[in-house]
C-alpha positions in Angstrom: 93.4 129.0 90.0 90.1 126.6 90.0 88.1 126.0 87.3 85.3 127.6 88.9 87.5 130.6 90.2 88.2 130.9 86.6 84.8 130.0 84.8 83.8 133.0 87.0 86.6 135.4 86.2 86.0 134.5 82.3 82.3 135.3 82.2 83.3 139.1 84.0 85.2 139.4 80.8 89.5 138.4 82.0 90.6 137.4 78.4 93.9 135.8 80.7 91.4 133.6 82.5 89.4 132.7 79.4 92.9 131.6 78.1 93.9 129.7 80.9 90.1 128.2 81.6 90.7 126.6 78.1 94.4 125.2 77.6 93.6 121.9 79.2 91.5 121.5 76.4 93.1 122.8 73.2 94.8 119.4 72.1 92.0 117.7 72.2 89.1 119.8 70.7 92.1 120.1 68.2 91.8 116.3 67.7 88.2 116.7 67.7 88.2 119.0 64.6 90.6 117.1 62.9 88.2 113.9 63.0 85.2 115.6 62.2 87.1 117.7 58.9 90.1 114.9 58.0 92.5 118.3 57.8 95.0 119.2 60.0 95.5 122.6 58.9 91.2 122.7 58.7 91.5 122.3 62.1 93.3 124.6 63.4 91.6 127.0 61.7 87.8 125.2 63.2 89.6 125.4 67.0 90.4 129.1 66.3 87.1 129.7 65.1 85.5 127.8 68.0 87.3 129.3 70.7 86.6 132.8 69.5 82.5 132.0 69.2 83.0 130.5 73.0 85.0 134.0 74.2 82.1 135.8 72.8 79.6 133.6 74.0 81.3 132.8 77.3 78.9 135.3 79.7 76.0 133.6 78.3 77.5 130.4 79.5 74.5 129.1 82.4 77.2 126.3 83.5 74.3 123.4 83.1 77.3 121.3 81.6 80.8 120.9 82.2 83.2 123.6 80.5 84.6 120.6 78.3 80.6 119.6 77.4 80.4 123.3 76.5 83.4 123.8 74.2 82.8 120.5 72.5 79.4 121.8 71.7 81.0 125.3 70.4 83.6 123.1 68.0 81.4 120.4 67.2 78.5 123.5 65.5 81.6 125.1 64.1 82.9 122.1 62.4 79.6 121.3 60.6 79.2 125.1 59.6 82.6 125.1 57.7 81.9 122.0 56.4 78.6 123.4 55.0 80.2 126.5 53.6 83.9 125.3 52.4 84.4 123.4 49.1 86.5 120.6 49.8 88.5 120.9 46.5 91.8 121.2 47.6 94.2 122.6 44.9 95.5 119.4 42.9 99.1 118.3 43.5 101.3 118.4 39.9 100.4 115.7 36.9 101.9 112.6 37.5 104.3 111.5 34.0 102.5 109.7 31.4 103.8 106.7 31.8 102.3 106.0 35.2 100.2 103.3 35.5 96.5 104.0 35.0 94.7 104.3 38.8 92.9 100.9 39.4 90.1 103.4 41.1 89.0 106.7 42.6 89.5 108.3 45.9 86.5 110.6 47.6 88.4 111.9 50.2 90.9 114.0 49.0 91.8 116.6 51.4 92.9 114.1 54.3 96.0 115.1 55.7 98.2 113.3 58.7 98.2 114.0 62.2 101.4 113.7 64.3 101.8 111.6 67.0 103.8 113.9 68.8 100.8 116.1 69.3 98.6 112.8 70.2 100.8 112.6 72.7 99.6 115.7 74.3 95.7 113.7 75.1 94.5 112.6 78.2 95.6 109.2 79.3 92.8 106.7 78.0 94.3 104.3 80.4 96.5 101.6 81.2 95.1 99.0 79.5 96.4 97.8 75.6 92.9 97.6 74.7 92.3 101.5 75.5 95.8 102.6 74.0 94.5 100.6 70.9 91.2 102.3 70.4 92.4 105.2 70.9 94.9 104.7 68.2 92.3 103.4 65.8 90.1 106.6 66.6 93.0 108.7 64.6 94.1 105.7 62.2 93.7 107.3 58.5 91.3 104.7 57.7 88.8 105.8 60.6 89.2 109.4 59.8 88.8 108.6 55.9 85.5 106.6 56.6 84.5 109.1 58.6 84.3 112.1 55.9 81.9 109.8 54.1 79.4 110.0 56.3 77.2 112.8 56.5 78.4 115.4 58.7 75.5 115.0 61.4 76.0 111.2 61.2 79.9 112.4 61.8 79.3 114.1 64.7 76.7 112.0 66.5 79.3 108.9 66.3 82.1 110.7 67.1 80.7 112.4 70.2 78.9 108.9 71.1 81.4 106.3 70.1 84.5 108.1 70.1 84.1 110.8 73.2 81.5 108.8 75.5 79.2 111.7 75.3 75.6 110.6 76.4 72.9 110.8 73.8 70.9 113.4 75.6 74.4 115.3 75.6 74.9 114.9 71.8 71.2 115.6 71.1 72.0 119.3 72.3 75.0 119.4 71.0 73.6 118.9 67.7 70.1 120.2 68.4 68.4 117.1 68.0 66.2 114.8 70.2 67.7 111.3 72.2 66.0 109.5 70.2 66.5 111.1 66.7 70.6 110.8 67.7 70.0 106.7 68.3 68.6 106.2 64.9 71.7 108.7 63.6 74.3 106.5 65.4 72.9 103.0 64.2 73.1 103.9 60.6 76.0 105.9 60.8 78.0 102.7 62.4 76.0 100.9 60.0 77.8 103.2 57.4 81.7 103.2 59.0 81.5 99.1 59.2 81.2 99.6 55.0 83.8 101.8 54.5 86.3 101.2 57.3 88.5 97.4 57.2 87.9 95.3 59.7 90.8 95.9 63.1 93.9 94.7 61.5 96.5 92.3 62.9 99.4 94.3 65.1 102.8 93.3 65.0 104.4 94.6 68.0 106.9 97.6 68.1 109.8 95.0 67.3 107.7 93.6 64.0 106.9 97.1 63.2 110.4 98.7 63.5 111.5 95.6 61.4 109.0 96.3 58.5 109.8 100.6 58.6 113.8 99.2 58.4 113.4 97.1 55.7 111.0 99.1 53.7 113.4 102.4 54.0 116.3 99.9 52.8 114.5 99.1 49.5 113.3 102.4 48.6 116.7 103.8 49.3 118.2 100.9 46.8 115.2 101.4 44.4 114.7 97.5 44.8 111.1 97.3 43.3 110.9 93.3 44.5 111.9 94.1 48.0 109.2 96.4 48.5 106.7 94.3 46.7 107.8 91.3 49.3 106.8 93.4 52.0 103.0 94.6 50.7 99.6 92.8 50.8 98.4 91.1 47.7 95.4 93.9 48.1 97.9 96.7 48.8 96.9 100.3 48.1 98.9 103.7 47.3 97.3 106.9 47.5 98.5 110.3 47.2 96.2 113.3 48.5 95.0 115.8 46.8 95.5 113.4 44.1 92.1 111.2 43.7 94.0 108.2 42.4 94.3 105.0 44.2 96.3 101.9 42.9 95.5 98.9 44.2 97.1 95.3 44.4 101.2 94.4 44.1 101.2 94.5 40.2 100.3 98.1 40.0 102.1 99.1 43.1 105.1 97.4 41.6 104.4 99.6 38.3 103.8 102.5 39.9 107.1 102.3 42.4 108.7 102.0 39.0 107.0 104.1 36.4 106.7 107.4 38.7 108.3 107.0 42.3 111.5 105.7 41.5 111.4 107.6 37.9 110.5 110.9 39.3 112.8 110.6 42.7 116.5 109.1 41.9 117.7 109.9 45.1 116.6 109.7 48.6 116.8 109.7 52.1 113.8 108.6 54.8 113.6 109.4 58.3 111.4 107.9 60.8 108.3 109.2 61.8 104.8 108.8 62.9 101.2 110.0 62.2 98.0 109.0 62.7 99.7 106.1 65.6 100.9 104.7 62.1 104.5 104.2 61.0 105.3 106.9 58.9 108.8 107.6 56.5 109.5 111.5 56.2 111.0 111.9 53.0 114.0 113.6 51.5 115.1 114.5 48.1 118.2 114.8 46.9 118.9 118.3 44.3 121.7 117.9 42.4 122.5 122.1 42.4 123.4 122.5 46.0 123.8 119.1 47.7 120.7 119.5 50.0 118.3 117.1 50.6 114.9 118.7 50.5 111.6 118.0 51.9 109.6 115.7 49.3 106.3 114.2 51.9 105.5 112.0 53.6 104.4 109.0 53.4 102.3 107.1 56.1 102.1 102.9 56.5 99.1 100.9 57.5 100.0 98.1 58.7 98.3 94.3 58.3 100.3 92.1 60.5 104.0 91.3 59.1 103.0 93.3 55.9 102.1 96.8 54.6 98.3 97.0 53.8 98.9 101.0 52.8 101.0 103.3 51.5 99.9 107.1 51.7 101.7 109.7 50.4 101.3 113.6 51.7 102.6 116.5 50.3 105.9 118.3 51.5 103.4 121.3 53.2 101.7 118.5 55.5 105.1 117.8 57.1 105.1 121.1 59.2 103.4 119.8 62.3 105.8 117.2 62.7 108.4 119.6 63.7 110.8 117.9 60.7 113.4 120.5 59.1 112.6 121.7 55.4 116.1 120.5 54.4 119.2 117.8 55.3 122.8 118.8 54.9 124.7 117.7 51.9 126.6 114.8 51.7 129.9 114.6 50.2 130.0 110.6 50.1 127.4 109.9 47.6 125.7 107.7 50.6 122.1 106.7 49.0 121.1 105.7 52.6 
């Protein structure tokens, strides 16, 4: 059926066509949420909460805009009212030993969790070209969506809907009940703002040079080889672990830290590939000595610089649902550490 022979069905009240008006764009308002709370599981709830407000408000709907205007519009209010009314204090993972290295500084943004690619696979085609497959991957890069949550939520939006989405500034202006030219002065500082906080486009290095760095990387945790990992960071290197507001920063304290609470708290592991946020990512196993199983531990998330690894995030085991990854690995019988 059309989109207009279902637009028309849906505002008669036919929940089915509602449904089916909709689907095309699930995945992406989904996306949409995601940037403007840093949450997966936020955002599901946001695209549940946005879908119901447009059901309800769907025979109201005059059909100035386009049904994807529309819905963007529904998400984008909803977004900003949960983020007015939720408290982003996400419960705190468990105390890290005391002999970890003391955090060289503080993270803001502590309920970011990752997004799979598997479900970014799902978007629309931004085109052939390497520059659009690259800015889209940026768009969902956990550095973007970090920067982003420190920006005021309007500030969020406007950019997001401008920059991101290609909405025009009269579109954004109703979307966010605004004026054209209040949303202009909104976009400059905001991008103002996101040039402070966000690194500059790093260096790629290919699928091959990627694929090299995820190998070699899973080799030296697996071996708990503290100088093979080191080789393969940035002098500037940082670690963070969400809900946790820590951040160590530079090879020295990554070296301590790989040592002191990673390696000390984890004596056995196994890493399968993954990927989240278009980023490299290592899903991570541990081994428990009662049954032989290798159980769900996180997961942790590159950012790559280059030939080297500019980032490493760590996300709790919960955060590892969407990814379609089991909870557990079979036991070995082989004492394999690989």
């Amino acid at each position: 059926m059309a989109e207009t022979s279902l637009l028309q069905a849906a505002r008669s009240g036919d929940e089915a066509a509602f449904s089916h008006l909709v689907a095309p764009y699930r995945r992406e308002l989904h996306v949409h949420c995601y940037r403007m709370l840093g949450s997966f599981d936020d955002a599901e709830d946001a695209v549940q909460e946005a879908l119901l407000a447009a059901w309800r408000g769907m025979a109201s709907f005059q059909g100035r805009a386009s049904v994807r205007t529309w819905l963007y519009k529904v998400a984008t209010n909803t977004c900003l009212n949960l983020i007015r009314t939720a408290s982003r204090r996400p419960q705190m993972a468990d105390s890290l030993p005391a002999s970890a290295p003391a955090p060289t500084g503080s993270a803001e943004v502590t309920w970011l969790q990752p997004y799979p690619d598997r479900l970014l696979d799902e978007l629309p085609d931004p085109g052939a070209t390497t520059e659009a497959r690259i800015e889209r991957a940026e768009a969902v890069s956990l550095a973007f969506v970090t920067a982003l949550q420190l920006l005021s939520p309007r500030a969020r939006a406007v950019l997001v809907l401008r920059d991101v989405l290609g909405f025009s500034a009269a579109e954004v202006a109703e979307t966010v009940g605004s004026t054209p030219e209040a949303v202009a002065v909104t976009l400059s500082r905001a991008r103002a703002a996101l040039r402070e906080h966000a690194p500059a486009r790093a260096s790629t290095t290919g699928a091959a040079g990627e694929a090299r760095l995820v190998r070699l990387l899973t080799r030296a945790l697996t071996a708990h080889d503290v100088d093979a990992v080191v080789r393969l960071l940035t002098q500037d290197v940082r670690i963070t672990m969400p809900p946790l507001p820590a951040v160590w920063q530079g090879r020295d304290r990554a070296a301590a830290f790989l040592a002191e609470v990673a390696f000390a708290l984890v004596p056995r592991a196994r890493f399968i590939p993954a990927r989240a946020n278009g980023q490299p990512a290592l899903a991570v196993y541990v081994h428990d000595a009662a049954d032989g199983l290798w159980r769900a531990g996180g997961l942790l998330v590159l950012t790559l610089d280059g030939e080297q690894i500019a980032g490493l995030t760590r996300f709790e085991p919960a955060t590892m649902r969407p990814f379609g990854l089991p909870a557990f690995l079979p036991g070995d019988q082989s004492g394999d550490r690989s």
